[in-house]
N, C-alpha and C positions, 0 to 999 in steps of 0.2 A: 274532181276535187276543186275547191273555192279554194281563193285565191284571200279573201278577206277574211280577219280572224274577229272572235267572238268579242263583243266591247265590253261585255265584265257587267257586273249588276247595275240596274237600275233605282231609283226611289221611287217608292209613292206618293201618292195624291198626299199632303197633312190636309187638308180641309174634307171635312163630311159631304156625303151626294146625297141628301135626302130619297132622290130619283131612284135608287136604290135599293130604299128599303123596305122589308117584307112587310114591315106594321112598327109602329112606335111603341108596342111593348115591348118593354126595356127583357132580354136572353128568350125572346120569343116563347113567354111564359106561357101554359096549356095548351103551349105545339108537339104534336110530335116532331121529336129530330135529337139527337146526341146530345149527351150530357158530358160535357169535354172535361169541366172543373172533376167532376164525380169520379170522372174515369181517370186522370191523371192521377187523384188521390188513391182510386183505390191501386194501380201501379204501381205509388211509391209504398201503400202499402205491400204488395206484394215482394216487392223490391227492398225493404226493412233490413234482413239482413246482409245487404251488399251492395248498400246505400253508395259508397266512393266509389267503389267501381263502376256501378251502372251511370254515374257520374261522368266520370270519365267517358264511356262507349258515347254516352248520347253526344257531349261536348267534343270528341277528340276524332271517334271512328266516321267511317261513311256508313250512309242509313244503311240497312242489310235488311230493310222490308224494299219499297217499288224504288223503280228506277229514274225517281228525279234528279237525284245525284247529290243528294243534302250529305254535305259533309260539316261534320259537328252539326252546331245549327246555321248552317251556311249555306246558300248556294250561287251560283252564275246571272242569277236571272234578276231578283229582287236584293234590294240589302233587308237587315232585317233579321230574325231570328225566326225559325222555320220548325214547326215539332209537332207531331198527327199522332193522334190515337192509332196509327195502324203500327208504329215504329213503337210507341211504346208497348204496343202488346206483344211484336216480339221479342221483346228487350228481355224478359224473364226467363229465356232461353237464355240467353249467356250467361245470368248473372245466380242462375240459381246453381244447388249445390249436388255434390254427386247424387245417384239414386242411393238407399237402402240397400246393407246386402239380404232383411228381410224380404224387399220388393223382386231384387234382382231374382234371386233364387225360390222365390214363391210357383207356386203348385202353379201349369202355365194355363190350367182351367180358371184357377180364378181369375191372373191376370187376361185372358180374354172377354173375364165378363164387364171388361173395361172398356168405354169408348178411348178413341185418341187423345182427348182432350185430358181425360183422365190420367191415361197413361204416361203423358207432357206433366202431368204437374207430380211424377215419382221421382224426376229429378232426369240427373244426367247419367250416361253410359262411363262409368269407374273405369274399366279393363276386359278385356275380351272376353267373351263367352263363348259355348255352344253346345247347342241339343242335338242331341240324335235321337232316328226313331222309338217311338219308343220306352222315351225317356222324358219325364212330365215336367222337368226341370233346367234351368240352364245349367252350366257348369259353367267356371273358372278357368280358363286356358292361358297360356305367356303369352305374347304376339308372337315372338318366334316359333310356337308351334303351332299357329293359328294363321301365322302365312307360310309354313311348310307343308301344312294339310291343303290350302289352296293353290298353290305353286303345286304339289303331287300331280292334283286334279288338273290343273293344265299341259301338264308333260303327259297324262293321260287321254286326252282325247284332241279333238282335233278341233284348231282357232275358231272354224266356222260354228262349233257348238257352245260355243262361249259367248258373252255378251256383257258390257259395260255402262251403266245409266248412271245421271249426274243430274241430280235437283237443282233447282237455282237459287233457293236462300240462303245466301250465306256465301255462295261457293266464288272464290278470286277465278282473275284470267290465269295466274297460274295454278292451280288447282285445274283446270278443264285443259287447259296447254300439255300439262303434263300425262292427264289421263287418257287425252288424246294420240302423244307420242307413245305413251307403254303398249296400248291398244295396239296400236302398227307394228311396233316392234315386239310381241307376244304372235302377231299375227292375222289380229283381227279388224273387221272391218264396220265391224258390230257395238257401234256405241253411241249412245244418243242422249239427248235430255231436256229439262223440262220446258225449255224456251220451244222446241220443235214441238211441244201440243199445243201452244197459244200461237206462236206469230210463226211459223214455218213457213206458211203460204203468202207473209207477209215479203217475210225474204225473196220467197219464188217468185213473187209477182212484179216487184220492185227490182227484179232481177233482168225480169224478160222485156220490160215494160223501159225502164232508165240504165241499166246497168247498175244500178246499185245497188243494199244490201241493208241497209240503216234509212232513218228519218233523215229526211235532206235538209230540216232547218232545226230550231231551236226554240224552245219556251218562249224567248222574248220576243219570238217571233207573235205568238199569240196578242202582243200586247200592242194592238195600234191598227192591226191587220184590219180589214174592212169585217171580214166573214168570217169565225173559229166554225166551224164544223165538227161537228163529235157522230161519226158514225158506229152505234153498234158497242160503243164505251159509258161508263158511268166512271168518268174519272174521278169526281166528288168522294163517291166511294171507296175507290180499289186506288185511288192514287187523292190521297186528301190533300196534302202542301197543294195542286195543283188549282185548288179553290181559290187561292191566291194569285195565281198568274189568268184565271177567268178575272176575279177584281179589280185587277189592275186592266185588263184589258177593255173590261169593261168602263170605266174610268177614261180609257184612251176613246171610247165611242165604237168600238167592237160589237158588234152584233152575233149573239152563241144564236148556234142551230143543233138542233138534236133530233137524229136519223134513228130510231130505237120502238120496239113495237111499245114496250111501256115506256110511257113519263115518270122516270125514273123521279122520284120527291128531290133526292138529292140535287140533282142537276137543273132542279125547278128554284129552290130553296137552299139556299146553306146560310149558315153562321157560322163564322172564321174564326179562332177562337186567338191569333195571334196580331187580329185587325180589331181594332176598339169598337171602332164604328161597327163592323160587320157582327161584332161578336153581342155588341148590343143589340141591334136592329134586325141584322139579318141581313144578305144579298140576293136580290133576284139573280140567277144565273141566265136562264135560257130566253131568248127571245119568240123562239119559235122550237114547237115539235111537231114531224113529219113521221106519224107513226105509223111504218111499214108495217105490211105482214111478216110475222118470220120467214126470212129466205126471199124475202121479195125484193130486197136491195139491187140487183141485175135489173131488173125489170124498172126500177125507180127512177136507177141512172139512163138508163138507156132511152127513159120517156124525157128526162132531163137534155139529154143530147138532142130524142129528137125535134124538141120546140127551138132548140138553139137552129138547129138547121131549117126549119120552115122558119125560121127569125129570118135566115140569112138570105131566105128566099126575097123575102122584102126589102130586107137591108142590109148589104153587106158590110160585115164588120161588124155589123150589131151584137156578138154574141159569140163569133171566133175570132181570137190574134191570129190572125191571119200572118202577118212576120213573122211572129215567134213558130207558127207550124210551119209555112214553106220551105224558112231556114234548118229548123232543127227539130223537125218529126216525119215519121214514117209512118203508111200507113192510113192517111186522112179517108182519101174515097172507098176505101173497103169498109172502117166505120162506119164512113156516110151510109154509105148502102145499107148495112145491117141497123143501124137505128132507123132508118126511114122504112124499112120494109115491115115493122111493127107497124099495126093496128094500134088504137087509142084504146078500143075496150082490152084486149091482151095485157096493153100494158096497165091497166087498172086493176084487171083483174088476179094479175099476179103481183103486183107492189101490193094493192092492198088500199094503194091512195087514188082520188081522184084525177081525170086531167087538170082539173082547174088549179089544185093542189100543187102538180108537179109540175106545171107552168108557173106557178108563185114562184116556186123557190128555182125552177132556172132564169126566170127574168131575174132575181136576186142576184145569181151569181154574174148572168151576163154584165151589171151594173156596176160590180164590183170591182174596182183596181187590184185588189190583193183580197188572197183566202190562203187561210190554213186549214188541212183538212186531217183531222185528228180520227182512228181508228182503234178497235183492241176485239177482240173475241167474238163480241156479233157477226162482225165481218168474216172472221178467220177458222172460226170453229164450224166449217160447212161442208160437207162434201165437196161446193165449188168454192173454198174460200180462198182459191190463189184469183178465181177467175172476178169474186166480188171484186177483191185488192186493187185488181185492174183494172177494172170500172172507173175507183177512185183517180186511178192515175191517168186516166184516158180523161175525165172531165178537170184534172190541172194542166196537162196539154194542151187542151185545147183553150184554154184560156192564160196559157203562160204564166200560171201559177208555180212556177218554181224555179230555184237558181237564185233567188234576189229577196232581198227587206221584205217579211212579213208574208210571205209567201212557203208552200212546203207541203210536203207530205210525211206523217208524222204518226209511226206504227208505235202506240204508246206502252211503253213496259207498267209490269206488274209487278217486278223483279230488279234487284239490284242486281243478282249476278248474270242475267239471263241473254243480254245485248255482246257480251263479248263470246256467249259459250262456243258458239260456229265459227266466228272470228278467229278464236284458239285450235278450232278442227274438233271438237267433240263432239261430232256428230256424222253419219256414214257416209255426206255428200261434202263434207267439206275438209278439207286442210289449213292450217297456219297460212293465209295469206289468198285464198281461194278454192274454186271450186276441187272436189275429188276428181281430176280431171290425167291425162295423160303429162298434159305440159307441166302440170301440179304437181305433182306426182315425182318427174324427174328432177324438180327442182327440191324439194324436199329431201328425197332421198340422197342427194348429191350432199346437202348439207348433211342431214343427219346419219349416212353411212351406212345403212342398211335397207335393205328392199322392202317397200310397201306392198301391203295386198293387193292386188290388181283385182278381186271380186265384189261387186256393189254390198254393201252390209245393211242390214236388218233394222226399222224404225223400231220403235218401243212398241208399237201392237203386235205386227209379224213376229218378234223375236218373242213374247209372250205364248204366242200361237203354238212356236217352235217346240214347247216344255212340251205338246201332246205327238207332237208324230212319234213315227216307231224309231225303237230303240238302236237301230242302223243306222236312223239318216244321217246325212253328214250334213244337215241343220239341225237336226235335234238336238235344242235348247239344254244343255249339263250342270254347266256354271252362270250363274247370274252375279255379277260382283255391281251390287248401286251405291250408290252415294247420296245418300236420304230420298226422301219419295216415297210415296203410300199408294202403289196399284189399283190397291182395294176401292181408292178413293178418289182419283183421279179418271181410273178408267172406265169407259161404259161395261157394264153389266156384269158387277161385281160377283155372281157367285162364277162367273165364268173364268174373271181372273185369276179366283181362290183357285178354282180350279189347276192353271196354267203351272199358278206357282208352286204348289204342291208337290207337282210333277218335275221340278229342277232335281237333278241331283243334288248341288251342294249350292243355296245359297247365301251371298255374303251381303251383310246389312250393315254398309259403313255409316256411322248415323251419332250422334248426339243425343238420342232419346229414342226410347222404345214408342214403335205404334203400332198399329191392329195387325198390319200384313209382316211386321217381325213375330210374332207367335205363329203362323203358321207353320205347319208342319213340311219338313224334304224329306227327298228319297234317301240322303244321305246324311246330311247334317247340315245346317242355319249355324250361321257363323255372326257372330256379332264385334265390330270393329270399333271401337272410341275413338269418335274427332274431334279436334279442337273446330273453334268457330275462328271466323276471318278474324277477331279481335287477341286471339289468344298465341294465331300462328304466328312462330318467328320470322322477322324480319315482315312483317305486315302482308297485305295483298293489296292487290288493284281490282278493280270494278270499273264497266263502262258504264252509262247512262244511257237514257232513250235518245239523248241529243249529241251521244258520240265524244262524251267527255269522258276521259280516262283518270279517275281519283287514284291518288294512294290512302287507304285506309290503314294507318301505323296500329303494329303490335301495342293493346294496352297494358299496361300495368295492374295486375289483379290476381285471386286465385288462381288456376288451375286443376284443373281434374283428373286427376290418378294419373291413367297412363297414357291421356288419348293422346293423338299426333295429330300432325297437321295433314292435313288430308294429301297434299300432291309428295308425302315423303312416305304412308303406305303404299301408294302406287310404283314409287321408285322400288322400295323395298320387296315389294313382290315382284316384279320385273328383276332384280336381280336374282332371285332365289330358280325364276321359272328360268332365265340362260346367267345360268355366274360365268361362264366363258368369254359373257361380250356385255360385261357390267360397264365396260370404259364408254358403251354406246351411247350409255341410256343415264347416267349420270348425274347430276347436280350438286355442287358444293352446301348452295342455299339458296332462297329465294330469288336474291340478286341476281345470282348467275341465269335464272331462268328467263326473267325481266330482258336481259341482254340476250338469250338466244329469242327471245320473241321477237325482238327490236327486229333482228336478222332476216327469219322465217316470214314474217306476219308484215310488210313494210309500213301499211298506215300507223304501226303501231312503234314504231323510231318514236323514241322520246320516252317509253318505258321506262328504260334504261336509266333515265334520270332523276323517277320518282323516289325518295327518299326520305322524305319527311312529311309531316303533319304538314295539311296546306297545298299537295303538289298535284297539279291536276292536269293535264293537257287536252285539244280534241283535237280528232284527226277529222280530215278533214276540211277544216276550216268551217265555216260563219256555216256554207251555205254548200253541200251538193249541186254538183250540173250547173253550177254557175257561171250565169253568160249563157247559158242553154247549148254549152258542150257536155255531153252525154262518157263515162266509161264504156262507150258501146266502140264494138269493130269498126262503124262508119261514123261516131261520135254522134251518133242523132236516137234520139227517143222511138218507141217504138207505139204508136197506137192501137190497139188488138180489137176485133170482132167481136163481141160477146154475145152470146147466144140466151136467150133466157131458160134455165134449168124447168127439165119437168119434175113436178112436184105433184104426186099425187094425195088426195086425201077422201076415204067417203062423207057423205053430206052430214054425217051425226059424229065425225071426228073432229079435231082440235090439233093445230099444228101447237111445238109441244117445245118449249128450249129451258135451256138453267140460268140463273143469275145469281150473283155472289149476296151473301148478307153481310151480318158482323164477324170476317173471316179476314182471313187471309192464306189465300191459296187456300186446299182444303184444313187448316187452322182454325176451327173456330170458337171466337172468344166471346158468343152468348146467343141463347137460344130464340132470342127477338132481334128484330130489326130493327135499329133504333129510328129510319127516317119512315119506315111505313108500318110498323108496330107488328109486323108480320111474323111468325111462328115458322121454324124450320118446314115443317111440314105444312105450313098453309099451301093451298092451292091458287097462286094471282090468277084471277079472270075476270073477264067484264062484267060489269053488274049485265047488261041485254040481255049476253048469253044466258047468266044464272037464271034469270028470271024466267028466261023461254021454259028449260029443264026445269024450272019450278024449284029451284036450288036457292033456298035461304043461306043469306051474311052467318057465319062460324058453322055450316052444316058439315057434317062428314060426309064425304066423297070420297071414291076411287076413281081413279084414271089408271087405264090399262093399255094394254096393247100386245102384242105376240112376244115380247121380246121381257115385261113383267107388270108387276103389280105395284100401283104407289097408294098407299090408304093419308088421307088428309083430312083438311081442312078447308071449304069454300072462302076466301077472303076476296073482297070485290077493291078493284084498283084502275087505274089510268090505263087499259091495255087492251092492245087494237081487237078488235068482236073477231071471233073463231081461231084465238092465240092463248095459250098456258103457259105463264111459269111458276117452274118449282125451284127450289134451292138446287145447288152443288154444292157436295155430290151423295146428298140422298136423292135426287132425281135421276141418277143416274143407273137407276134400274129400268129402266126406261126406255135407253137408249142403246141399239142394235149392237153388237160386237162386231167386228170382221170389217166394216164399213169405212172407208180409209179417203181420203183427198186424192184424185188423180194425180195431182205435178207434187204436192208436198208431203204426200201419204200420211198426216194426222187422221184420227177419231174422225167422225162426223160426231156431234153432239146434240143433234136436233131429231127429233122423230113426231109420228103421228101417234095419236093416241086418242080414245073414247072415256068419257068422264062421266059418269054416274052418283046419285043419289046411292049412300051405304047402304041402305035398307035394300033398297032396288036390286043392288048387283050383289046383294047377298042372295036374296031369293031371286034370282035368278041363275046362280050358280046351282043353289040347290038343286031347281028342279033339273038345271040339265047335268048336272051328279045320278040323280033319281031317275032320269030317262036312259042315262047310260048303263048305270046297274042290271036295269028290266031288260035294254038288249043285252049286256051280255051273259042275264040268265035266259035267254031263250039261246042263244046261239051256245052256250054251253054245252059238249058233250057228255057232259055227268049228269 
């Protein structure tokens, strides 16, 4: 923990930088890129009837789209008034009005021939529902009978068949604190959420690597830093405010890098739409792109290292802080070795880039006084993506990048709720205050007064898995109770999930809005719960940030919806129903009360306790993690790790194959074009080379296939490294293997191989081997 606390916002530049700017056409007139006026308008149209209130949320609440930590329009870093098209497009989620009970209660054929987006705009969840087999309709249920049918079902079968999921929009630390404790105290060990399929290996690496668990510095660190670094992120996109802390930074003489197989437009180009200048002219962002092959990042970093160490052969000092590692890292000559024992062609041929290339940019850093190195889902969504993580943190070691001003390593959210979920224990490896651990364990339960599960519990794919075993097991998956989230659409290879879920006995869909994977059918009954949103629950909620800043986001003042509740008081309420014997255990008055047992449980988070108004925000922490280059480790020192470059196979006529977001959020999406590259959901990004080798013309239909399914597209030619694919998420997402999990942080893998064809082609080429298959099995035929 630092010792130095964060100095509160900064101003910007008043004088224009020419240097700048994209072109002197005044809103970068016949560019592609967002139309911020347009879209603001058409939100407030949408927003027409509940104009004050949505008022209020934007002014009063904390954002509840990513995790910069914009409270009202405010935040730590800049002064200034802060507001992104990604926050107003969730904003229609709070502000709109119940569903129809024509919608609600409609034939559940029609409503499946809804997409999500569709089914988001029939309003909100009124009052409980539920279908049984069987039956084409939802029904109307009380809550009290709708968590006595849930409570049965868990006096019925046994903890390990049960299983608890928690989305992150939207959702407080109390809300995940809580569903955390009920979980242990019901039994199980079985509960996860959405933060653990983006940054999981984020935590685990930063875990084994510093001892830490969060970003060790802070936005403002961006701003003055010699080098920003964006590996494997499109923050422009999936985190827009943060276009503003590149401006500024860039302004301070910052130089952006971006590690990414496409040259993302955005991160090339923005227009700011709350910066005059920017919003006129436009800002260059990126200085330099360094575009790996997918999955090639291991191999980039490690050609990175090894030029630093043949630097060092010539000059020592040149290239390693030799102080900062003798003093305070572990590890040094076992690195050395594994970087130097790589070959130049190896490392070429799996980054993807040149030697000349990955010599540029480590002479870069060696010259550097300070780097920040900024990461999100490129990195993490990997089979090795604990081992990329550590890559990252092996080359700020080595250069004493962290602990101090403008320096850090900086795992960026996508998610307002999603930096505290693990923090609160919602998830199978962790508790209030640390790891799922023995020593954890005693000290929790001593608080909390009843005995926790001593069995490892289930990620969100395993426990998925779980709905097919036989009807004995004593993992076979019964109850799935989540708290929003879309399977379907999230996970790789979606007819397999339908599958999974089908196969629950009773699932419970505590949620604010009906989507695709609530119509599916159970064994037993789909139970449908009404939540309120963080704006609506009493006595407010809290939210951490990516930089470890803990808001209070106060209850607004506005409608409400029938009969929903606040989501951590369904969970109490069903924990008392499953043991009324030992209700005193599991308790809460209100909100407050929970804020104060955090304070207790959770220590970084002392000062909870205190939030209570509009305005109140703490970070734990302080400025700066490992500051001084004292490490939370056993020996207080960093650990530097070996990495090995992953085998990666692919044949010579395939296509390494990953996803990227559009105009979404999370799988949310709010329009069927990409506003910075004009791109169509289903277009297929590839390099114009490639196309042209396949003889594949600009807007051609294609498929890209592979064992695992089928994606039918569109050829769209863009910035993106030769023998690499991407599709949108998460209709690309048929694509990608099921079963395939992360060694240390057991998420998804989200990348796969795949072969791309000319439509015509891979139609008649289907046929004939349809037609060959026919003929043999009429010759082997015994009729």
């Amino acid at each position: 923990m630092g010792k130095t606390k964060h100095s509160g916002p900064t101003k910007l530049p008043k004088l224009p930088d020419p240097r700048l700017w994209v072109s002197k056409t005044p809103f970068g007139l016949g560019t592609v890129k967002p139309h911020h006026l347009r879209d603001t308008l058409k939100v407030i149209w949408e927003n027409r009837d509940n104009l004050g209130f949505a008022n209020r949320i934007l002014t009063k609440g904390v954002c509840d789209g990513c995790a910069l930590g914009v409270l009202g329009m405010k935040d730590e870093t800049l002064k200034g008034p802060h507001l992104c098209t990604t926050r107003l497009n969730v904003l229609r989620l709070n502000t709109m009005p119940a569903m129809k009970e024509k919608y609600i209660h409609e034939d559940i054929n029609e409503l499946r021939k809804l997409s999500s987006a569709e089914l988001r705009k029939l309003g909100r969840i009124p009052y409980p529902l539920i279908r049984k087999p069987g039956e084409n309709r939802f029904s109307r249920l009380s809550f009290d009978d709708a968590l006595d049918l849930i409570a049965n079902k868990w006096n019925a079968i046994n903890p390990t068949q049960s299983a608890f999921y928690l989305t992150s929009r939207g959702i407080t630390n109390e809300t995940y604190y809580t569903a955390g404790k009920v979980a242990r105290f019901l039994g199980t060990n079985n509960i996860d959420n959405a933060s653990r399929i983006c940054h999981s290996p984020s935590k685990t690496a930063l875990t084994r690597s510093l001892g830490i668990g969060a970003s060790s510095c802070n936005y403002k660190d961006w701003i003055g830093t010699d080098v920003l670094v964006f590996f494997g992120s499109v923050a422009a996109n999936n985190q827009p405010v943060s276009t503003k802390y590149m401006y500024a930074a860039k302004r301070k003489g910052t130089k952006i890098v971006i590690v990414n197989p496409y040259y993302e437009p955005s991160m090339k180009n923005y227009w700011i739409p709350s910066i005059p200048e920017s919003a006129l002219f436009g800002t260059k962002i990126a200085d330099d792109v360094y575009q790996v092959t997918i999955g090639g990042d291991i191999a980039f970093m490690n050609g990175i290292m090894k030029h630093w160490f043949e630097m060092e052969e010539v000059t020592p000092g040149s290239a390693i802080n030799h102080p900062f590692v003798n003093e305070h890292v572990n590890g040094y000559q076992q690195l050395k070795h594994k970087a130097i024992s790589y070959n130049w062609d190896e490392l070429e041929q799996s980054s993807g880039l040149s030697k000349q290339r990955i010599v540029e940019f480590a002479e870069q850093l060696a010259k550097a006084k300070s780097a920040v190195f900024v990461w999100s889902m490129g990195l993490t969504q990997h089979r090795f993506g604990t081992d990329n993580v550590s890559q990252v943190a092996n080359l700020a070691l080595l250069r004493g990048f962290i602990g101090r001003e403008h320096c850090g390593l900086m795992p960026i959210r996508g998610h307002s709720g999603v930096q505290g979920s693990s923090e609160m224990g919602a998830d199978p490896f962790s508790l209030p205050g640390g790891a799922n651990d023995q020593n954890n364990r005693n000290r929790i339960e001593k608080y909390w007064g009843f005995d926790l599960p001593d069995w490892q519990g289930d990620t969100v794919g395993p426990s998925l898995e779980n709905a097919l075993l036989p009807e004995d097991h004593e993992r076979k998956l019964k109850l799935y109770h989540m708290s929003g989230g879309n399977f379907l659409e999230t996970m790789p290879n979606p007819d397999y999930v339908k599958q999974c879920l089908e196969n629950i006995d009773i699932r419970v869909h505590q949620d604010i809005i009906f989507n695709t994977s609530t119509l599916f059918d159970a064994k037993e009954a789909v139970i449908v719960l009404p939540a309120m949103t963080r704006y609506e629950q009493p006595g407010g909620g809290t939210s951490t940030s990516t930089e470890r800043m803990v808001y209070l986001s106060p209850e607004i003042k506005g409608p409400r919806i029938g009969e929903a509740r606040a989501e951590w008081d369904i969970y109490l309420e069903l924990a008392k129903r499953v043991k009324p014997e030992q209700t005193h255990l599991i308790d809460f008055r209100d909100v407050q009360h929970i804020r104060e047992e955090i304070a207790h449980t959770a220590p970084n988070y002392d000062g909870i306790q205190y939030l209570d108004d509009k305005g109140d925000v703490f970070q734990w922490g302080g400025a700066w993690l490992c500051e001084g280059g004292i490490f939370p480790t056993p020996d207080k020192k960093a650990n530097l790790l070996a990495i090995d470059i992953p085998e990666r196979r692919k044949s010579e006529d395939e296509f390494y194959v990953t996803t990227r977001r559009g105009k979404q959020f999370n799988s949310m999406i709010y329009d069927e074009v990409d506003p910075f590259n004009n791109a169509d959901r289903f277009d297929v990004l590839m390099n114009e080379a490639d196309a042209k080798k396949l003889k594949i013309k600009q807007g051609e239909s294609v498929v890209v296939y592979n064992d695992h399914g089928t994606f039918y597209g569109t050829a769209k030619y863009v910035q993106l490294k030769s023998g690499n694919l991407e599709l949108h998420w998460p209709e690309g997402n048929v694509l990608i293997p099921k079963g395939v999990y992360e060694e240390h942080a057991k998420i998804p893998e989200y990348n796969t191989t795949a072969t791309l064809e000319k439509a015509e082609t891979y139609v008649a080429y289907k046929d004939t081997q349809y037609i060959e298959k026919r003929i043999e099995d009429l010759e082997t035929d015994p009729n």
